[in-house]
N, C-alpha and C positions, 0 to 999 in steps of 0.2 A: 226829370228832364235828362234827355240823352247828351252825351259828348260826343264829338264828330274829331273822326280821325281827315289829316288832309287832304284825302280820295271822297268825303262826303258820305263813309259809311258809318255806323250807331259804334260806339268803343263798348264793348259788356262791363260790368264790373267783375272782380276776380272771384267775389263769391257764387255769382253764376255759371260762369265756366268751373270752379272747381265743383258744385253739385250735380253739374250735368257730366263732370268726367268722373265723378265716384257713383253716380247711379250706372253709366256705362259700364264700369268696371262693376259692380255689383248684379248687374243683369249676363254681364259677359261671363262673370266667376260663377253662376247657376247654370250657364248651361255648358260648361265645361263638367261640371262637379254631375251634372243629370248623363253627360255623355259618356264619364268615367264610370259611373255607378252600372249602367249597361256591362260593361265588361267585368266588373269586380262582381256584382251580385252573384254567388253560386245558385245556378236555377235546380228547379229540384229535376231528377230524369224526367224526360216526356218517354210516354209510350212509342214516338215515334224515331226516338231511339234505336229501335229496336233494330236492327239488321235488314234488308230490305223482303229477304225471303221468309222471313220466321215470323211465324202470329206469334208464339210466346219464346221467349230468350230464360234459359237456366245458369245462371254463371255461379262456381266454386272459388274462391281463394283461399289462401293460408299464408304462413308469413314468407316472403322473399329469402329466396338465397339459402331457406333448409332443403334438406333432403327427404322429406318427405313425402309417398307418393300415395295421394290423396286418389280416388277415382270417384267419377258425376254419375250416377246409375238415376234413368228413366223408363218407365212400362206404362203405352198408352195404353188405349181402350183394347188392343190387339191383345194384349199382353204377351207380346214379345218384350222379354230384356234389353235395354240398349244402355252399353257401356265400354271398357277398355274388352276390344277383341272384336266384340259386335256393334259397330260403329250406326249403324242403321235399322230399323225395322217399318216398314215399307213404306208409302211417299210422307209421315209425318214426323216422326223420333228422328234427330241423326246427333250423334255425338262428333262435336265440329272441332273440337280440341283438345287432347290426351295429352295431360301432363304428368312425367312420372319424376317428378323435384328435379335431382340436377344429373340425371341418366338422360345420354343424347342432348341435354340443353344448354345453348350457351344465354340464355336470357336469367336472368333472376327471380323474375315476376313466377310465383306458380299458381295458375290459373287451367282452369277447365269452363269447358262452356258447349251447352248444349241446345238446338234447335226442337223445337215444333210447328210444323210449316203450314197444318192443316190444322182447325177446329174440328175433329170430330167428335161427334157425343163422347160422354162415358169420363174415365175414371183417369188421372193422370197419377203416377206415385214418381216420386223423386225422392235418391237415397244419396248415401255417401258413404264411400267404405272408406277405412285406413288399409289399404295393399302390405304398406311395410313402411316401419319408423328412420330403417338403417341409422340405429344409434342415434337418432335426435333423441329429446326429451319428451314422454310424456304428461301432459294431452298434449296434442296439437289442434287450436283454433282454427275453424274453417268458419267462413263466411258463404253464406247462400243467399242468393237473390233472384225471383222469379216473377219476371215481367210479361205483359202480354199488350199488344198493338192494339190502338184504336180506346174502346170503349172498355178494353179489359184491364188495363193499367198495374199498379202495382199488385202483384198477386200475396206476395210471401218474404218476406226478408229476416235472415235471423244469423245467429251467430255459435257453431253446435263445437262441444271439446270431444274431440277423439281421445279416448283414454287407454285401448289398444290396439294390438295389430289385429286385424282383422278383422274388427269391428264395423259393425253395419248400423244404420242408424238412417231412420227415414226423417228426411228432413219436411214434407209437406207432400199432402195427397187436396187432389183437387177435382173438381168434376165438370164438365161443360157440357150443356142442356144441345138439344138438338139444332139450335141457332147459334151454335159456336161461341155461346155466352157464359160465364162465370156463374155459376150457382153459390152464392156466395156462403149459404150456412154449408156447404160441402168444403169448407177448408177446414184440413186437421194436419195430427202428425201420427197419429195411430201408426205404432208398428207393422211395417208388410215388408217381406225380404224381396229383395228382388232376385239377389245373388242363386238364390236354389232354384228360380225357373231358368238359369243358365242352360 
């Protein structure tokens, strides 16, 4: 039986109101915790990622703040070279960012990145030379990762020690079928210089 307050409405008991104010707070704390979880989760890269012009994105790093000047070398199907000098080889290859460590930079990050704008058939090779240590220590760690837009996704990611100057070192050779798709048994690292069709 109900109790009646002096306006003629039902008085709760306290155990009521306190299970309906801990289910609210318990329903309230999950969707705060589902709305925080959206921002905290690290997603993995999307392909769409990727730069607006570029079917596939080739990015270099090494560690911050040495001196070391790392260069991206790429040779598509053309096989024209594209690297420090020769920044482009015709509408596909373009080397979009030339880092030479901390000559002209006032940033720390040392990073290279290079473009492919067009799927044409054939063969892509992606290298990386060490230019010059200027007295860092060797090896120096570079990071490669080579992404491509849509339905090609993550292509190639690895982690290679430069162990001298002027060392060449193919990071990943890739092939793309006439429909500008991934042949996927065509991924390797077999040795190919780029640098001598300079």
């Amino acid at each position: 039986m109900f109790e009646f307050d002096p306006f003629g409405n039902p008085i709760e008991d306290s155990s009521s109101i306190a299970f309906r104010d801990i289910l609210f707070l318990m329903v309230f704390s999950l969707v705060v915790v589902i709305f925080l979880l959206t921002f905290l989760v690290n997603p993995v890269p999307k392909p769409n990622d990727v730069p607006l012009r570029t079917q596939i994105l080739i990015e270099a790093t090494w560690p911050s703040g040495t001196g070391y000047d790392v260069d991206l070398w790429g040779m598509g199907p053309d096989g024209i070279p594209v690297g420090w000098g020769i920044y482009e080889a015709g509408p596909s290859l373009n080397l979009e960012r030339d880092d030479r460590g901390k000559i002209n930079d006032l940033s720390e990050l040392n990073y290279e990145w290079m473009s492919i704008r067009t799927r044409n058939a054939g063969e892509y090779v992606v290298n990386i030379h060490l230019y010059n240590q200027y007295k860092e220590p060797l090896p120096v760690p570079v990071k490669v990762r080579v992404t491509g837009k849509g339905d090609i996704g993550e292509i190639y990611e690895t982690e290679i020690l430069l162990k001298r100057r002027k060392e060449e070192v193919t990071v990943v050779r890739f092939t793309l079928d006439a429909d500008g798709k991934l042949i996927e048994d065509s991924v390797h690292n077999l040795y190919k210089s780029i640098l001598r069709h300079r």
